[in-house]
FITOR-416658 format. One record per residue (C-alpha): residue in three letters; chain; x, z, y. Coordinates in Angstrom, 3 decimals. Layout:
REM residues N
ALA|A|X|Z|Y
...
END
This chain:
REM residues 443
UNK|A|-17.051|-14.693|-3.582
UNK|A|-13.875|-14.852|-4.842
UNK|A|-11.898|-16.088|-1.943
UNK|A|-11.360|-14.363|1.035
UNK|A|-12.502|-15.592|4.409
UNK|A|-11.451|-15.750|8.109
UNK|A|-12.659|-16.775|11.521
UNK|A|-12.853|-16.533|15.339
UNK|A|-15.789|-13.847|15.293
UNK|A|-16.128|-13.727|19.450
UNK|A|-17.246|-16.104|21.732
UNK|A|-14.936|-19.745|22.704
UNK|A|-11.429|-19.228|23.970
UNK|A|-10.236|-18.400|26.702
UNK|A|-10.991|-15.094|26.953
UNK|A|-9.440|-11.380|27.447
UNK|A|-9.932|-10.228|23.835
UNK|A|-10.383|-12.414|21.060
UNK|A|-11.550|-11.149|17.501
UNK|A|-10.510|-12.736|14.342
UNK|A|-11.962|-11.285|11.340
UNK|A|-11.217|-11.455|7.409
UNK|A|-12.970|-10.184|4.583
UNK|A|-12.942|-10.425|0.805
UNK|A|-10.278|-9.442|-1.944
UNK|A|-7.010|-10.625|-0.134
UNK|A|-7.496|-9.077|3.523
UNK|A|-5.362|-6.363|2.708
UNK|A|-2.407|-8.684|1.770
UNK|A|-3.456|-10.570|4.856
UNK|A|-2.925|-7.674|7.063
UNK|A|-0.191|-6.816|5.165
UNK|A|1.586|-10.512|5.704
UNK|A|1.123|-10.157|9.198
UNK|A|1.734|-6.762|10.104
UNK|A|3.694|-4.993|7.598
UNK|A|1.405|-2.243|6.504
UNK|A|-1.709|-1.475|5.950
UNK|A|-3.453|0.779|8.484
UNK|A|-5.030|3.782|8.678
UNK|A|-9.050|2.754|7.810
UNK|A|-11.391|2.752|10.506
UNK|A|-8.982|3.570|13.143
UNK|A|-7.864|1.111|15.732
UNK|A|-3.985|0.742|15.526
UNK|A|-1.816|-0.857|17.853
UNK|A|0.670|-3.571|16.066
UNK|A|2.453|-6.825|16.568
UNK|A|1.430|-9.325|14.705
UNK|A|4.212|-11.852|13.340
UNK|A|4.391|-15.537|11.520
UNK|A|4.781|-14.285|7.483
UNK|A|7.170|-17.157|7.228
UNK|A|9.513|-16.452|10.154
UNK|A|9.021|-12.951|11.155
UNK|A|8.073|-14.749|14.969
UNK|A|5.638|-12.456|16.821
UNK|A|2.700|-13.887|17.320
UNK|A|0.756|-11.417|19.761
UNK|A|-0.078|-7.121|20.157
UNK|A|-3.546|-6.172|18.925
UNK|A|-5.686|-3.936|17.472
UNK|A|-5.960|-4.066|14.118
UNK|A|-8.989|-2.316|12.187
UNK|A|-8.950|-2.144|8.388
UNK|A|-12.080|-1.240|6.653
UNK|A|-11.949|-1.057|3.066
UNK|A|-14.405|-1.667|0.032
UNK|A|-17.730|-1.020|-0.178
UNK|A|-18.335|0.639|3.363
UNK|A|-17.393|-2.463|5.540
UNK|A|-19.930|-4.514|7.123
UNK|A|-19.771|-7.186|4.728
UNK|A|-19.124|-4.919|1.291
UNK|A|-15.770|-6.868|0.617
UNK|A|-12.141|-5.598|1.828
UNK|A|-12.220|-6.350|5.761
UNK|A|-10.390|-6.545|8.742
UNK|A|-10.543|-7.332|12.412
UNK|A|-7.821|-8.179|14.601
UNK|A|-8.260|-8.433|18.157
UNK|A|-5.657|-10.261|19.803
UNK|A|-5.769|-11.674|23.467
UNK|A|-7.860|-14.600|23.878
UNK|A|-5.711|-17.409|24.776
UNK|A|-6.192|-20.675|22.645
UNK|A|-2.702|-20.584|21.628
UNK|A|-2.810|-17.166|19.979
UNK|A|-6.039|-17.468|18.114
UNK|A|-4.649|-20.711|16.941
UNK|A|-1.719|-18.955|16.009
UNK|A|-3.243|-16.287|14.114
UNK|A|-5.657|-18.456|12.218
UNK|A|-2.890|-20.733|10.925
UNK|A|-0.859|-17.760|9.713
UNK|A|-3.747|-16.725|7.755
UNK|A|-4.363|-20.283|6.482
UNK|A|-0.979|-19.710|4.984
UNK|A|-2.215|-16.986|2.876
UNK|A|-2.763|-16.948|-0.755
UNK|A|-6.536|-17.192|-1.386
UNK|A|-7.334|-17.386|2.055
UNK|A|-9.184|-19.643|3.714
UNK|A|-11.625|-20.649|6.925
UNK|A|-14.678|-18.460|6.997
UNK|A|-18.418|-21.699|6.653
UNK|A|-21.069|-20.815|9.153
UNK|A|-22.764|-17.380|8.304
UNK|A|-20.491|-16.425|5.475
UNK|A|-19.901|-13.130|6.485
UNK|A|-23.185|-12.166|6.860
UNK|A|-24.006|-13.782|3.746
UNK|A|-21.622|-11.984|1.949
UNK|A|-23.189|-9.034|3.180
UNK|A|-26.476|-10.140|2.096
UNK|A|-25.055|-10.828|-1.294
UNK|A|-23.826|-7.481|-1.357
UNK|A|-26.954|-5.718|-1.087
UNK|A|-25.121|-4.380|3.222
UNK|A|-28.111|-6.740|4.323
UNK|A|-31.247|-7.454|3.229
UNK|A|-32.961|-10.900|4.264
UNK|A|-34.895|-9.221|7.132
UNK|A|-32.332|-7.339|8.295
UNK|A|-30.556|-11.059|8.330
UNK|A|-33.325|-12.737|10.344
UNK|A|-33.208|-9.804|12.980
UNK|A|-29.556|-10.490|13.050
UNK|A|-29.885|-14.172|14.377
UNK|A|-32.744|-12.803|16.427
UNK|A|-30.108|-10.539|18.646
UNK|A|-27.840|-13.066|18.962
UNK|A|-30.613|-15.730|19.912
UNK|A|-32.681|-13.092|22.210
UNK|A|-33.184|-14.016|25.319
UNK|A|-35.316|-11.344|26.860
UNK|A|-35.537|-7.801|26.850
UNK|A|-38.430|-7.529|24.787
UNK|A|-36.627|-10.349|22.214
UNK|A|-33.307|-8.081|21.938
UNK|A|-35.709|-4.810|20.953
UNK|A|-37.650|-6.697|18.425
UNK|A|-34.656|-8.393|16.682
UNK|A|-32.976|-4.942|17.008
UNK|A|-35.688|-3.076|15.565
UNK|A|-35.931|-5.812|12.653
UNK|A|-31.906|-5.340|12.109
UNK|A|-32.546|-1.337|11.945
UNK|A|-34.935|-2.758|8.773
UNK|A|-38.709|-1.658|10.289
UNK|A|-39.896|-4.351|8.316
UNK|A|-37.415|-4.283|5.413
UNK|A|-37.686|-0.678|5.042
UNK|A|-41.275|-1.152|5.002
UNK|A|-41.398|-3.798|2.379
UNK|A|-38.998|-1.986|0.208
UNK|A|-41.107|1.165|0.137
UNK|A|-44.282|-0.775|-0.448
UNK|A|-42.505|-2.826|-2.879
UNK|A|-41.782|0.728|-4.848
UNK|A|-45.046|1.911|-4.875
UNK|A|-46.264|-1.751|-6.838
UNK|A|-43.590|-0.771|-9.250
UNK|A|-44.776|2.206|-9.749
UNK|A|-48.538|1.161|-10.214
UNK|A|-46.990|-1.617|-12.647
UNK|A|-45.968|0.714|-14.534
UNK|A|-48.784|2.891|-14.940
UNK|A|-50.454|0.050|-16.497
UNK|A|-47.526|-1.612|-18.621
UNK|A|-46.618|1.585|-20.360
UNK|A|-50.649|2.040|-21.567
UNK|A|-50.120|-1.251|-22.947
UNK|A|-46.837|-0.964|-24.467
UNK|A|-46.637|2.965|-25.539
UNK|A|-49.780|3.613|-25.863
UNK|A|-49.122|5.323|-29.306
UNK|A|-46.238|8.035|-27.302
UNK|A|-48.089|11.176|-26.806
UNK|A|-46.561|11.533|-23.215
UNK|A|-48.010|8.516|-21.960
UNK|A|-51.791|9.371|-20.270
UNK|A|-55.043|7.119|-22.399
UNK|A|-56.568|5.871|-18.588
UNK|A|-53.862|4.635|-16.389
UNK|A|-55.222|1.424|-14.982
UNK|A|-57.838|3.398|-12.116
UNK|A|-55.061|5.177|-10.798
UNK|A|-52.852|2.118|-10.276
UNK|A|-55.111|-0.119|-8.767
UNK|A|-56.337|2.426|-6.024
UNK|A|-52.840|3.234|-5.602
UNK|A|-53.261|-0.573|-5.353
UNK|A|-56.001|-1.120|-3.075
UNK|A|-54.583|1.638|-0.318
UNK|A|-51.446|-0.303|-0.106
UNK|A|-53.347|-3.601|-0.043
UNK|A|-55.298|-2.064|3.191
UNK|A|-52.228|-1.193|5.246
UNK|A|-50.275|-4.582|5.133
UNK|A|-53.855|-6.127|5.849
UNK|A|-53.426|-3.945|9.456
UNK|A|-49.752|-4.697|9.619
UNK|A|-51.016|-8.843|9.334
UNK|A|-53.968|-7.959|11.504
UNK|A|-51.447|-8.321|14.854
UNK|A|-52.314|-11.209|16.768
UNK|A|-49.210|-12.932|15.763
UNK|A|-47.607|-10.850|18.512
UNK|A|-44.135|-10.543|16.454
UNK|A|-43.971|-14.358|16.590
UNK|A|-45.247|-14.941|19.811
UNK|A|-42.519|-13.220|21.086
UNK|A|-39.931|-14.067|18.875
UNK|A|-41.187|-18.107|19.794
UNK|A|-41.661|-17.694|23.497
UNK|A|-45.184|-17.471|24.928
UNK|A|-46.496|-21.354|24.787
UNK|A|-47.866|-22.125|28.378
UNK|A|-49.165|-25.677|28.951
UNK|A|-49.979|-27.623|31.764
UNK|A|-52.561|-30.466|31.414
UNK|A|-54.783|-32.449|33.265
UNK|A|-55.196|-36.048|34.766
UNK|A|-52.661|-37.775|36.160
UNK|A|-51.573|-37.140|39.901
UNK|A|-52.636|-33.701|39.477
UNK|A|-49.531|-32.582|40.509
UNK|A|-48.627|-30.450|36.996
UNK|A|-44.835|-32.144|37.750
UNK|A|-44.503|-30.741|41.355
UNK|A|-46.000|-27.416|40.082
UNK|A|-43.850|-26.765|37.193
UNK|A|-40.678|-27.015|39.398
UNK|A|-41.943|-24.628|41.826
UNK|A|-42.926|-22.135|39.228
UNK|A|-39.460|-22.292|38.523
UNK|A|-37.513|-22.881|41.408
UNK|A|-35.630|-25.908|40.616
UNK|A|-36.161|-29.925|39.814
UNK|A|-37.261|-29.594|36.427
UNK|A|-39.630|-32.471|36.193
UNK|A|-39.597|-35.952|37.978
UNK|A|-42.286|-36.235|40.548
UNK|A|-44.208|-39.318|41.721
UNK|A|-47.380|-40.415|42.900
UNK|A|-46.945|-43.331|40.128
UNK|A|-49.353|-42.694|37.382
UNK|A|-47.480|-42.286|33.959
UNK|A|-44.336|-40.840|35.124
UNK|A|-44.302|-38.190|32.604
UNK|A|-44.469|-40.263|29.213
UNK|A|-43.361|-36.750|26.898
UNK|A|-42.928|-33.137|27.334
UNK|A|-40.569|-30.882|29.532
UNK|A|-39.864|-27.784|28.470
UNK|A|-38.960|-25.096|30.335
UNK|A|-37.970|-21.241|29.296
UNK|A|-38.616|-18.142|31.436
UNK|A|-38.520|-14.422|30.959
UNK|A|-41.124|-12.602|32.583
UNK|A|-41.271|-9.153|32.789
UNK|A|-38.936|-9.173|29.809
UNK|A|-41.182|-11.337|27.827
UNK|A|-40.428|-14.928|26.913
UNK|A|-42.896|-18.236|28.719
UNK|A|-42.365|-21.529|27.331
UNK|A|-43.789|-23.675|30.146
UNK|A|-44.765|-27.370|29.065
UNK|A|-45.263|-30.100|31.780
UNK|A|-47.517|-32.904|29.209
UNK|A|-48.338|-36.455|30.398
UNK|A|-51.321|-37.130|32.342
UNK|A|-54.632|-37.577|29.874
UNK|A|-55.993|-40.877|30.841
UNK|A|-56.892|-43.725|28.850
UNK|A|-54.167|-46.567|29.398
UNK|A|-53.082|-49.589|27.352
UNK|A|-49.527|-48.490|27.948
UNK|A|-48.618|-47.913|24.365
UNK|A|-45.228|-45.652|25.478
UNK|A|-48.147|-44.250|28.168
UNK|A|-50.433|-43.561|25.112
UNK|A|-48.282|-42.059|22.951
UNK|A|-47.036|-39.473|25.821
UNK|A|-51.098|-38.735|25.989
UNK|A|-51.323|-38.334|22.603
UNK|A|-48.560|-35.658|22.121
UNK|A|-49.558|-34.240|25.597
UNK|A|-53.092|-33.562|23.837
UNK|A|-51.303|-31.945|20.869
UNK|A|-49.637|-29.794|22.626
UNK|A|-51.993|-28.376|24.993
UNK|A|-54.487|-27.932|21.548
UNK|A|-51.039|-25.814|20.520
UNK|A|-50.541|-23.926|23.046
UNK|A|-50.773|-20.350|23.507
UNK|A|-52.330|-20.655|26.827
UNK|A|-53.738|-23.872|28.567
UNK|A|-53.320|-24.304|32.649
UNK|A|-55.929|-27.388|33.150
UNK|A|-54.831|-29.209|36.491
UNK|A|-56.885|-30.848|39.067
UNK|A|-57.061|-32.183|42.032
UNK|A|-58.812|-29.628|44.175
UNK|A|-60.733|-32.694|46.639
UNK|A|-61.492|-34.440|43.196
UNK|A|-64.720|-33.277|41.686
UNK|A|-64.492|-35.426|38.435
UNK|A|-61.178|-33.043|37.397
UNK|A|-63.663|-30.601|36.405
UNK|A|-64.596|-31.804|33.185
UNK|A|-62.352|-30.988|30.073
UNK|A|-61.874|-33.189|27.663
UNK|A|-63.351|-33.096|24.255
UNK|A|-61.015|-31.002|22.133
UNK|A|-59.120|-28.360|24.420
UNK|A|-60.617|-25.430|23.119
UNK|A|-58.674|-21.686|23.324
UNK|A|-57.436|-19.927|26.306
UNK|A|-58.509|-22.395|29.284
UNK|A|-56.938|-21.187|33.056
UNK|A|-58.112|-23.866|35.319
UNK|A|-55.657|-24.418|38.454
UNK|A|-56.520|-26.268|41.853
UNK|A|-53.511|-28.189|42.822
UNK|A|-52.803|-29.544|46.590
UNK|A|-54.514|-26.606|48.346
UNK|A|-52.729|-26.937|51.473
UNK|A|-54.892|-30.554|51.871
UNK|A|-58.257|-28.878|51.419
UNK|A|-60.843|-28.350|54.175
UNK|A|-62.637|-25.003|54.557
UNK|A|-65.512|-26.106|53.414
UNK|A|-63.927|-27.095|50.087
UNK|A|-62.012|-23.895|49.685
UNK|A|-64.887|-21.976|50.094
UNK|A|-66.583|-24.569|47.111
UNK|A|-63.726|-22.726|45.092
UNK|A|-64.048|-19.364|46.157
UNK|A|-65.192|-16.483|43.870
UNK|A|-64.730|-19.087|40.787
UNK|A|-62.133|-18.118|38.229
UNK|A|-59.593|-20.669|39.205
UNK|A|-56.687|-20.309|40.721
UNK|A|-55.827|-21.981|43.993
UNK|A|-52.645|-23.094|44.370
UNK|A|-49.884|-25.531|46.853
UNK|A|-46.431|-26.676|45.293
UNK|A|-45.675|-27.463|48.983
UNK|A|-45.953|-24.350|50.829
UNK|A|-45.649|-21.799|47.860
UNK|A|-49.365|-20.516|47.979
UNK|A|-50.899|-18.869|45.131
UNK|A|-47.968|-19.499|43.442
UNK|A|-46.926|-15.797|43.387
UNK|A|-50.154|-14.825|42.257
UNK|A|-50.370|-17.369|39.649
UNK|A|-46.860|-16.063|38.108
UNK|A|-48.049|-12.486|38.203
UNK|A|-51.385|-13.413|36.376
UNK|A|-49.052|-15.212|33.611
UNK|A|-46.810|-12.476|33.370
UNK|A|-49.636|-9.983|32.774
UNK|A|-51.278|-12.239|30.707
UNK|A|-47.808|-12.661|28.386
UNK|A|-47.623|-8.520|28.192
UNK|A|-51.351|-8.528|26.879
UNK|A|-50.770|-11.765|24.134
UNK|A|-47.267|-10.264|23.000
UNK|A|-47.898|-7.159|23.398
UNK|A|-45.504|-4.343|25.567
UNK|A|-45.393|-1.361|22.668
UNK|A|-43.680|-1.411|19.362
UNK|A|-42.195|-3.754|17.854
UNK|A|-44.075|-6.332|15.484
UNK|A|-43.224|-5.545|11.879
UNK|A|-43.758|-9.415|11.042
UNK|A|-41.794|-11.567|13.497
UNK|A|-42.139|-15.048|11.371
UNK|A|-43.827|-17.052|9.680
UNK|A|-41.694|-16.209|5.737
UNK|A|-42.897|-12.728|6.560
UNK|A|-46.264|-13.254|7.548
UNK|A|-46.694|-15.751|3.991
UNK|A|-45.168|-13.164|1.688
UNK|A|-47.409|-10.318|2.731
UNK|A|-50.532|-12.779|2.506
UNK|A|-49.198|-13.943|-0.939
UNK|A|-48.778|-9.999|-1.902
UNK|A|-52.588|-9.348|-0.419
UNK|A|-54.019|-12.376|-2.746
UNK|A|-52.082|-11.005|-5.729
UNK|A|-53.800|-7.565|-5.270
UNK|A|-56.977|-8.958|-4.640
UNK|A|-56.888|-10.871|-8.163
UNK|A|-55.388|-7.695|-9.594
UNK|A|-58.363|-5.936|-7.975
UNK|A|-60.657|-8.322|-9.411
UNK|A|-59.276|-8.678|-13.294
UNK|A|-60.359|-4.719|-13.624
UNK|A|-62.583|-3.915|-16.072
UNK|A|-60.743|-7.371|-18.202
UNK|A|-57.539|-7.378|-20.102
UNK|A|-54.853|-4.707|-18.625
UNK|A|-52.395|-7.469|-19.055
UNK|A|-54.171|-9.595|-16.538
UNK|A|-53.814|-6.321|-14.200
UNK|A|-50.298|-5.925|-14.586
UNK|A|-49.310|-9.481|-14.450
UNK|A|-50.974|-9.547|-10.489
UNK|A|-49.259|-6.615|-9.867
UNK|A|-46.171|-8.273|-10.703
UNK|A|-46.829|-11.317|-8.513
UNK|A|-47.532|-8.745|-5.872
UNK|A|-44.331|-7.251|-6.042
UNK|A|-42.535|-10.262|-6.201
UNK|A|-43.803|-11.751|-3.297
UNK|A|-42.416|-8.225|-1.062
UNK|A|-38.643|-8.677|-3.181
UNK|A|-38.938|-12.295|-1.996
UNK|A|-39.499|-11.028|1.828
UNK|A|-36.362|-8.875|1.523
UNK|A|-34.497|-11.048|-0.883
UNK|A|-34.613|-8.472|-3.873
UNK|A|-36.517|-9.065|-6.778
UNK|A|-35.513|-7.306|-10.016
UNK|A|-38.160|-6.933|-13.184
UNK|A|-35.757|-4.085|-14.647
UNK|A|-36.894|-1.760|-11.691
UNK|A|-40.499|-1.597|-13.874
UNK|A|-38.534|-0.238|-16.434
UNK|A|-36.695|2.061|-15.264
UNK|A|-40.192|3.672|-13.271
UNK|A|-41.440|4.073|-17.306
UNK|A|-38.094|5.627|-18.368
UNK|A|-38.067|7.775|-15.754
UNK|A|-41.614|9.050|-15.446
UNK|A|-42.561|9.105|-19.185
UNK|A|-39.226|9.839|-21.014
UNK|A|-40.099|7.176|-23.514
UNK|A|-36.992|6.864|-25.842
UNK|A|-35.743|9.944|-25.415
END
């Protein structure tokens, strides 16, 4: 924390406006080195920026100082933005390599450092990465909800509360002789206890709609071989994702394919054929192919629409089953009207049909599994195992009354340090302070 850091902070050269950004005790002697002065804070000036060595000018920018505390990362910072040719960010880099205590910026440093500094908190962390890595709509308002802190918020306030019904409990058992302090505290903190343990049970009781859409929606397309789950799965969309042939086998693993729908992400995944085979590169692709269609958020079964014996699914794809006709345009009436008024859809990779429909049905079907309202409060899996582990805690603290308050408190402890772990924060002296505060002991 000590040394102060530096990097390219916008996207690969060359570009119209490049920003190279510094933070930590020696960015004012930075900007100093390389412009003369410091600044006015927070107000874009126009400067030339020179070699410290030579006086040379390097480039005009903008240069933004923010000082202390206030800056995004909680150190000294500043941001110059120069133009984006690769000779001029090289340029300003090296000058600030030449700078005492300076040096290049690992990946994520800044916004650890603002972790570190208490700017961030590790939610508001993982919705960062989430906006840069959103590739929908409905990604970019959940990551920017999570960066606003709807969860950490949350789990600080709930965090609070535990603190507060912790100490209820420890200051019965440790100043229980202070006339301040009330005889019966332990009732009052466990219900305060037990209503906090039944709203993070509703915030868990989601669906997993947070990480559905954080993950993609998982879409898989299985069935035998020749079904034509290749040919379909580069007309859902629109280009040669997927080698077709009418040679058995010819997808041994699986192809992946990303989509936003409506504004919600589709992972689409074309799996081998299931078949038995003595192929053991064959066998393996079936294997994995039956994994993930047993994974998947949705399963399209494929078949052969003039093949009756596609019908049947094998032993062990269970969940959300959409079966799919393949190769409609080479039925006969009599066979499309075998398949009418089933719940299947019909569908042609050669001439397009019921391949609109199909996408529409997906699409809607995405909304409904992710969900088109607010945004999820828990968006991964760290989340969803920290508010489990705080449920359990309060369940055992729920189930120790009546036994030693120690017991009581202890849970309550866990409880709260499994919500400081969520957000990163996890300090016993906050119990402390609660009893200072509350009871005046010691004054």
């Amino acid at each position: 924390m000590a040394d102060t850091i530096f990097a390219l902070s916008s996207g690969r050269p060359p570009a119209a406006i490049a920003v190279v950004r510094v933070s930590g005790p020696q960015a004012g002697e930075a900007v100093r080195r390389l412009v003369g002065r410091v600044p006015e804070a927070r107000r874009a000036t126009l400067a030339t920026l020179r070699e410290p060595a030579t006086g040379e000018p390097i480039d005009q920018a903008l240069v933004l100082w923010f000082p202390g505390s206030a800056s995004e990362t909680g150190d000294d910072t500043v941001e110059f933005q120069v133009h984006g040719g690769r000779a001029v960010i090289a340029a300003v880099l090296a000058a600030l390599g030449r700078v005492p205590g300076c040096r290049p910026a690992e990946a994520g440093e800044f916004t650890r450092r603002a972790f570190d500094n208490g700017r961030l908190d590790l939610t508001r962390v993982e919705g960062l990465a989430d906006l840069i890595g959103a590739d929908t709509e409905a990604q970019r308002r959940q990551a920017l909800a999570q960066l606003g802190g709807l969860l950490g918020d949350k789990a600080e306030a709930w965090r609070q509360r535990l603190i507060g019904a912790q100490a209820l409990i420890e200051a019965g058992i440790d100043f229980s002789d202070e006339a301040d302090v009330p005889g019966e505290l332990v009732g009052p903190a466990l219900a305060e206890a037990a209503a906090l343990r039944a709203e993070i049970v509703a915030v868990l009781a989601d669906g997993r709609r947070g990480e559905r859409l954080r993950d993609g929606l998982v879409v898989a397309l299985a069935g035998p071989p020749n079904a034509g789950k290749s040919s379909l799965l580069n007309r859902m969309v629109r280009r040669e994702a997927a080698i077709v042939s009418a040679l058995p086998g010819t997808t041994r693993d699986a192809i992946e394919v990303h989509l936003d729908l409506g504004g919600q992400p589709v992972t689409l995944v074309d799996t081998a054929g299931l078949r038995e085979t003595d192929d053991p590169v064959e066998r393996e692709g079936v294997r994995r192919a039956r994994d993930r269609a047993a994974a998947a958020d949705l399963l399209l079964w494929l078949q052969d629409g003039a093949e009756p014996d596609g019908a049947v699914l094998p032993d062990g794809l269970a969940g959300r089953v959409w079966r799919v006709v393949t190769k409609a345009d080479l039925l006969d009436e009599a066979t499309r009207t075998r398949w009418a008024g089933t719940d299947t859809h019909l569908t042609s990779a050669r001439t397009g049909e019921g391949i609109a429909a199909l996408m529409e049905a997906l699409e809607q079907a995405a909304a409904t599994l992710i969900g088109a309202g607010d945004p999820a409060l828990v968006t991964r899996a760290r989340h969803r195992a920290a508010l489990e582990e705080t449920v359990a805690a309060l369940d055992r603290a729920a189930a120790g009354a009546g036994g030693p308050e120690e017991i009581v408190a202890e849970e309550l402890r866990l409880a709260g340090r499994a919500l400081g772990r969520l957000v990163g924060r996890v300090d016993v002296e906050d119990v402390l302070d609660v009893i200072f505060r509350d009871f005046c002991i010691g004054k």
